[in-house]
C-alpha positions as CSV (number, residue, x, y, z in Angstrom):
1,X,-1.6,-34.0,-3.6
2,X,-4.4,-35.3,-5.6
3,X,-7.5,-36.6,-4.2
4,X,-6.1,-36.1,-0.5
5,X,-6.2,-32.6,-0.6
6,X,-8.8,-29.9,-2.3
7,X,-8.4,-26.1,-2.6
8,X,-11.2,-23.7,-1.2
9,X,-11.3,-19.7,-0.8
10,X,-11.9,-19.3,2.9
11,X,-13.1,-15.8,4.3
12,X,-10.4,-15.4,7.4
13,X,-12.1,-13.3,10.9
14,X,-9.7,-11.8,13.1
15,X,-10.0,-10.2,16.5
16,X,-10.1,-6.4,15.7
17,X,-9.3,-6.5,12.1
18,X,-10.9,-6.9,8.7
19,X,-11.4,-9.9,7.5
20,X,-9.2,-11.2,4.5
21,X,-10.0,-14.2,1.9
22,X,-7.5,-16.2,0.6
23,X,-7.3,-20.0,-0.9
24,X,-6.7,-23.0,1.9
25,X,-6.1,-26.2,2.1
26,X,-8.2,-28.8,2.8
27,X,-8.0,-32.8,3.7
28,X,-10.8,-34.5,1.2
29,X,-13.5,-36.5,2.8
30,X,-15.0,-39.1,0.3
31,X,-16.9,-42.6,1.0
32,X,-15.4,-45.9,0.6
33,X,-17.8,-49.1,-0.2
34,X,-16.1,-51.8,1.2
35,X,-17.3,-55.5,-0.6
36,X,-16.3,-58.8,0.3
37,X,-16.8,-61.6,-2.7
38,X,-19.2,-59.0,-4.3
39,X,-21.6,-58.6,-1.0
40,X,-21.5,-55.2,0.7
41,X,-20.3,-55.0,4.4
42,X,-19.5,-51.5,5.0
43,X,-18.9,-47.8,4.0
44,X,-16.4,-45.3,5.7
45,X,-15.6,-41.9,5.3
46,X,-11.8,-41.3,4.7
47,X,-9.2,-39.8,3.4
48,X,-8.7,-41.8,-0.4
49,X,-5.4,-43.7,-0.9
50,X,-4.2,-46.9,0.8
51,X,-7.9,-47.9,-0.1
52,X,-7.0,-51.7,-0.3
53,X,-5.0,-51.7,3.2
54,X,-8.0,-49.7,4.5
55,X,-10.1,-52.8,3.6
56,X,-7.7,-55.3,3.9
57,X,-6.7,-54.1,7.7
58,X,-10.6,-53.5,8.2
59,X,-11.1,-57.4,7.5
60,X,-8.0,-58.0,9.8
61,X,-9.9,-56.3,12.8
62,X,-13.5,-58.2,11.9
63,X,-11.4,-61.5,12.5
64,X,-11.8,-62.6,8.3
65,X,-7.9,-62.3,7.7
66,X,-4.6,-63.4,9.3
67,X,-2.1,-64.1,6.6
68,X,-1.3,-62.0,3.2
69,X,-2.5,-65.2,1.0
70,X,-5.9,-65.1,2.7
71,X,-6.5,-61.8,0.5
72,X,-6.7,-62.9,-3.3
73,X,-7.5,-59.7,-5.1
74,X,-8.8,-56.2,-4.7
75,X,-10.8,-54.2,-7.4
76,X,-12.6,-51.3,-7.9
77,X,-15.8,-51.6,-9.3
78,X,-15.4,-49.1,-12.3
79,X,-13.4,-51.8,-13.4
80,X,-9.6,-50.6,-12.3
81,X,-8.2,-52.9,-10.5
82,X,-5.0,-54.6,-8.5
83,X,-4.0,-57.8,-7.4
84,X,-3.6,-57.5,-3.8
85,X,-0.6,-59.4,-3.7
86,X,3.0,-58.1,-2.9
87,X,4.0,-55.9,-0.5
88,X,3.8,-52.1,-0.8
89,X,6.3,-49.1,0.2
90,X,5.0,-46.1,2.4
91,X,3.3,-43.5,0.3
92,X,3.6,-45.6,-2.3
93,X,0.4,-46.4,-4.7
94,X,1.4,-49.8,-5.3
95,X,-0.5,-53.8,-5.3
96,X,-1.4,-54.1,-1.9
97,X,-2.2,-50.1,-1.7
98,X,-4.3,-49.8,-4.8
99,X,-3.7,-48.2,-7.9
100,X,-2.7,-44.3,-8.3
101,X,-6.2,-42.9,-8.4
102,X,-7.4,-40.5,-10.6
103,X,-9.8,-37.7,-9.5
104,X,-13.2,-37.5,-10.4
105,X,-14.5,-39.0,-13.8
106,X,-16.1,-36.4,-17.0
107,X,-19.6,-37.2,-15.3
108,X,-18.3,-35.6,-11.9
109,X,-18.4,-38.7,-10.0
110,X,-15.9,-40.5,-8.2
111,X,-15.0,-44.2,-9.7
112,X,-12.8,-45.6,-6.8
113,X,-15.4,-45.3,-4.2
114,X,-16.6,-49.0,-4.3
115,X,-13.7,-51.6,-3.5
116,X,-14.6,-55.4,-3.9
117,X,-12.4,-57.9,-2.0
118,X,-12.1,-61.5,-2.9
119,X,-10.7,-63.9,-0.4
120,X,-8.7,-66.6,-1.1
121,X,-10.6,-70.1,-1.2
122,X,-11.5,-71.7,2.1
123,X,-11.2,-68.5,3.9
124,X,-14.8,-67.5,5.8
125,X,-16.3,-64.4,5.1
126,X,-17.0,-61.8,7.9
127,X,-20.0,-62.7,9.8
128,X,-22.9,-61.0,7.8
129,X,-24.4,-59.7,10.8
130,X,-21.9,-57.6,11.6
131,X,-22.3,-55.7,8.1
132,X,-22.9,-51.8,8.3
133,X,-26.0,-51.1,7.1
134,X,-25.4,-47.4,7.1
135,X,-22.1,-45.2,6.4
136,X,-19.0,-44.9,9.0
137,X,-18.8,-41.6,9.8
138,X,-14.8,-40.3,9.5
139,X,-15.6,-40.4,13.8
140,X,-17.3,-43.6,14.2
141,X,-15.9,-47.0,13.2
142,X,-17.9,-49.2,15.8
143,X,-20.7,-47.5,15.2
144,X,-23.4,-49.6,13.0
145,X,-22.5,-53.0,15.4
146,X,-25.6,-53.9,16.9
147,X,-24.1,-53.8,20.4
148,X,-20.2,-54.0,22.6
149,X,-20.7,-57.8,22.6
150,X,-20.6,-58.1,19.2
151,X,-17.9,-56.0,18.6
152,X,-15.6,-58.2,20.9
153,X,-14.0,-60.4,18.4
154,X,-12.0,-63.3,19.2
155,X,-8.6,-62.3,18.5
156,X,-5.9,-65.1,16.6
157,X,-2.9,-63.8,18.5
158,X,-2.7,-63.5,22.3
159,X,-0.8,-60.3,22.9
160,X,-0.8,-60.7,26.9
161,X,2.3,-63.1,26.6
162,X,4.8,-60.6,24.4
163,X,8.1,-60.3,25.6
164,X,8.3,-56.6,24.4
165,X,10.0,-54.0,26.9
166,X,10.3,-50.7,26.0
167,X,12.2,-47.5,27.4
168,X,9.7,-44.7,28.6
169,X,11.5,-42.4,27.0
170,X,11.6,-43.5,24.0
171,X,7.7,-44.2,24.1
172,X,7.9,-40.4,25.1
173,X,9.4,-39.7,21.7
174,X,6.9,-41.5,19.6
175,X,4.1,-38.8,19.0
176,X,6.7,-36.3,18.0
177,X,8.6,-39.1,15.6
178,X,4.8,-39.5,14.2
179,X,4.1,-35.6,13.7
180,X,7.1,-35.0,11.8
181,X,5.9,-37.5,9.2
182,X,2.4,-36.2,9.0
183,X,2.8,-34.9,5.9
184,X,-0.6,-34.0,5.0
185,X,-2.1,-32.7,8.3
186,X,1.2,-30.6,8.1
187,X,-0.8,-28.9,5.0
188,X,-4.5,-29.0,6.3
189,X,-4.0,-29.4,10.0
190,X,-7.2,-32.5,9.2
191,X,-6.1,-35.5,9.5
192,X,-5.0,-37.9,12.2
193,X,-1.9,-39.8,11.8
194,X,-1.1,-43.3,12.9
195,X,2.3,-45.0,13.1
196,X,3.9,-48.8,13.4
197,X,7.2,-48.8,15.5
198,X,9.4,-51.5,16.3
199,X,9.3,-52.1,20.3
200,X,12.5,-53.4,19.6
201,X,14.9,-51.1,17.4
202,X,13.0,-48.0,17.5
203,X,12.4,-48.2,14.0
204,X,9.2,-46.1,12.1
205,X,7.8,-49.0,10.4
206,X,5.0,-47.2,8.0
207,X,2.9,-44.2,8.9
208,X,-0.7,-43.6,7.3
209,X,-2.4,-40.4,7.9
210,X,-6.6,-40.1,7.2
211,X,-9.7,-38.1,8.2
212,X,-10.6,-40.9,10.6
213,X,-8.3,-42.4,13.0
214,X,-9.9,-45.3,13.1
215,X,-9.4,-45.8,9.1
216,X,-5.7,-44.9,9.8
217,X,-4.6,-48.0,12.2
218,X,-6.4,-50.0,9.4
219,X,-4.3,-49.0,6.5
220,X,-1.3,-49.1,9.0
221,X,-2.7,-52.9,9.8
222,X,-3.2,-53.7,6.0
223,X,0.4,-53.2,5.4
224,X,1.8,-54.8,7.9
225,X,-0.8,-57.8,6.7
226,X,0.8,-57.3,2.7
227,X,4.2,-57.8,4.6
228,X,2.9,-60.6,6.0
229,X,4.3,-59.2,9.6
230,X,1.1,-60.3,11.3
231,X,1.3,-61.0,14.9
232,X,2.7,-57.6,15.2
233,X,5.0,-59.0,17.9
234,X,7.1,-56.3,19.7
235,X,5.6,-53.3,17.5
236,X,4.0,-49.8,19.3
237,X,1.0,-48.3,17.7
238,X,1.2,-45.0,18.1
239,X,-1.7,-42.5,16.9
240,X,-2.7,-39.0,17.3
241,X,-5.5,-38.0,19.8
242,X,-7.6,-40.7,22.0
243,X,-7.8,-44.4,22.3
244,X,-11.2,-45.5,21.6
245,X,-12.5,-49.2,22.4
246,X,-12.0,-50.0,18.6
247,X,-8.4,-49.2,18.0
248,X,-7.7,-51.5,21.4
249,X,-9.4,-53.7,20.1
250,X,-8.0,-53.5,16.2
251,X,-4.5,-53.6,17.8
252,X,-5.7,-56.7,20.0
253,X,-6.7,-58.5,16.3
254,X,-3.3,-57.9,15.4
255,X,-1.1,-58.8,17.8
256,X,0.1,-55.4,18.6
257,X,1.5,-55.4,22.3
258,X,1.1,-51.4,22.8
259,X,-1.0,-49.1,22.3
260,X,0.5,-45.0,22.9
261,X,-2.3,-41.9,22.1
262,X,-1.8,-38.6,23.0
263,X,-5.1,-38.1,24.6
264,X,-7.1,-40.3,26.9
265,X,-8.3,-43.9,26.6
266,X,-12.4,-44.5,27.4
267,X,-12.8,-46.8,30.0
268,X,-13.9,-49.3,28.1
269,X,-10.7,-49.2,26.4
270,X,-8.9,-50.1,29.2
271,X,-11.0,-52.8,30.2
272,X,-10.5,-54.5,27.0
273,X,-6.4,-53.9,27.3
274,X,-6.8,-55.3,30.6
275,X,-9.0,-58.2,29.6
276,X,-6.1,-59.2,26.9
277,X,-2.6,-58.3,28.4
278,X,-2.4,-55.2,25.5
279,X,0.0,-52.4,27.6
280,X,-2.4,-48.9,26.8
281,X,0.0,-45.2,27.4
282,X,-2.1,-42.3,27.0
283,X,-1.5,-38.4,27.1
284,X,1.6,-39.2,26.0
285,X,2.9,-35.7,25.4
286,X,6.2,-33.5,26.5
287,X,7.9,-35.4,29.3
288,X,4.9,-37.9,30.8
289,X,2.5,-40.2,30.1
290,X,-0.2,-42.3,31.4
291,X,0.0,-45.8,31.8
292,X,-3.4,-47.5,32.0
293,X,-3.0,-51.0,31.6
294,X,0.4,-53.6,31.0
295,X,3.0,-50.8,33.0
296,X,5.3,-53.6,33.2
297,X,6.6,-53.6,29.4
298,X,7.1,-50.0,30.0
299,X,11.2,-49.3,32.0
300,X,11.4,-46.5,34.0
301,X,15.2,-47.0,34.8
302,X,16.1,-43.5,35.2
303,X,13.5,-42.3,36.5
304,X,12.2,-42.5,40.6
305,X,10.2,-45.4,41.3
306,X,7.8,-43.1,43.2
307,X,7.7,-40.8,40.9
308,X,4.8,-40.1,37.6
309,X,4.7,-43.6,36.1
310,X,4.1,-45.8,39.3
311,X,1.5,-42.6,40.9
312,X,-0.7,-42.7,37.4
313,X,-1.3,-46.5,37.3
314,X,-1.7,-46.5,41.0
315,X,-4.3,-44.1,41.5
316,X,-6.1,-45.5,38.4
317,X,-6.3,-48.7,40.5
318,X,-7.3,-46.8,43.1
319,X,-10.2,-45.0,41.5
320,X,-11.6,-47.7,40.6
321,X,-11.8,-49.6,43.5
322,X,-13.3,-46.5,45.5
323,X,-16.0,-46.9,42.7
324,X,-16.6,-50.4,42.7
């Protein structure tokens, strides 16, 4: 697979026996420079590929970009390049994806780490104090903001007043929908997976899978942003393991009306849901979930009134007021 996978001989240590080597698979972890009209703003660790949805659904998050036309071109710095215009397919390494990548140049170093955007005239680049001055660690995307009320960016789109109702079960069946096109963590079990589904139809939109979760909602918001599909009116983001503040809040910067994760939200996660109306399911595994914020976009018809749904946002309510 390329760049997003590299072979090592492991040494294997089981209970009892002796151990065995034999070659494994691993998900790659390279850096990503992220420029905007020439002027650094940030570097991440992630998985390479999608590199100009990462970027372009990175600038979608800092507030700099709302429409496909605000995003004139993207280029790597070794001097391959690609127009940023025109949508691009899943998997695909098309315009608004980047280029196929090579691997690693005859010197041994990588040429498609650096990726300079250029933004279409009269659109405002990202407020240079919010610029990373160190790397993005594949764990940490909020991490080099100077504090929580700079990362609170106005959003464009007000998701609090989206019509979207959805069935719980079929919000039950989104993580397993999501694993079976993990393709790649399938290989390395690495990788965390993110996944755009219509509210609506039930349809899997696009699925991006990287080292940080983080960098996978942006390359899921970059393509919807190629599409030009931005608000993402009616659409569930669905993505492996926990809902952190920042992927409320990148969902919130794109109009996403729900957020489902298979592990737990923080509580400042919740607050910001709250704050904008954003409908937040988490542990969303086997035959329940938790609904921490926006329960009403979530029917329950078959189910008992009394029974999981109601009791988990209830007795959130009721922690906190027993805390307050």
């Amino acid at each position: 697979m390329g760049r997003i996978t590299a072979r090592r001989r492991v040494t294997r240590v089981r209970r009892g026996a002796q151990p065995t080597t034999r070659v494994d698979v691993l998900a790659v972890e390279e850096p990503l420079e992220m420029r905007v009209n020439g002027e650094r703003l940030a570097v991440t660790m992630r998985t390479p590929g999608h590199d100009v949805e990462l970027a372009s659904g990175f600038l979608v998050s800092e507030g700099a970009l709302v429409r496909a036309e605000d995003l004139a071109t993207a280029r790597y710095c070794a001097g391959a390049g690609s127009a940023a215009s025109g949508p691009s397919q899943p998997g695909a390494g098309s315009a608004a994806s980047g280029p196929s990548l090579p691997g690693a140049g005859s010197d041994g170093l990588n040429s498609y780490n650096v990726l300079d955007v250029a933004l279409a005239p009269g659109v405002a680049s990202p407020d240079p104090s919010l610029s990373r001055d160190f790397t993005i660690s594949s764990a940490c995307g909020v991490c080099g903001k100077d504090s929580i009320e700079s990362v609170t960016t106005r959003s464009h789109f007000d998701v609090s007043d989206d019509p979207l109702i959805v069935d719980a079960d079929a919000v039950l069946d989104l993580p397993g929908r999501l694993r079976e096109h993990q393709k790649v963590f399938a290989k390395t079990g690495g990788l965390h997976a993110a996944a755009l589904f219509d509210g609506r139809t039930g349809e899997l939109r696009v699925v991006r899978e990287d080292v940080g979760r983080h960098n996978a909602v942006d390359k899921v918001i970059g393509w919807a942003l190629a599409h030009d599909l931005l608000p993402l009116r009616g659409q569930i983001l669905q993505v492996s393991g926990r809902a952190s503040f920042e992927l409320v809040q990148k969902a919130i910067m794109a109009g996403v009306p729900m957020l489902s994760a298979v592990s737990a939200p923080s509580s400042l996660a919740v607050d910001l849901a709250e704050q904008h109306g954003l409908t937040l399911a988490g542990f969303v595994r086997g035959e329940s979930m938790v609904l921490y914020s926006g329960a009403d976009r979530v029917s329950c018809n078959d189910a008992n009134p009394d029974e999981e749904f109601s009791i988990a946002t209830t007795s959130i309510a009721t922690t906190r007021k027993e805390t307050s």
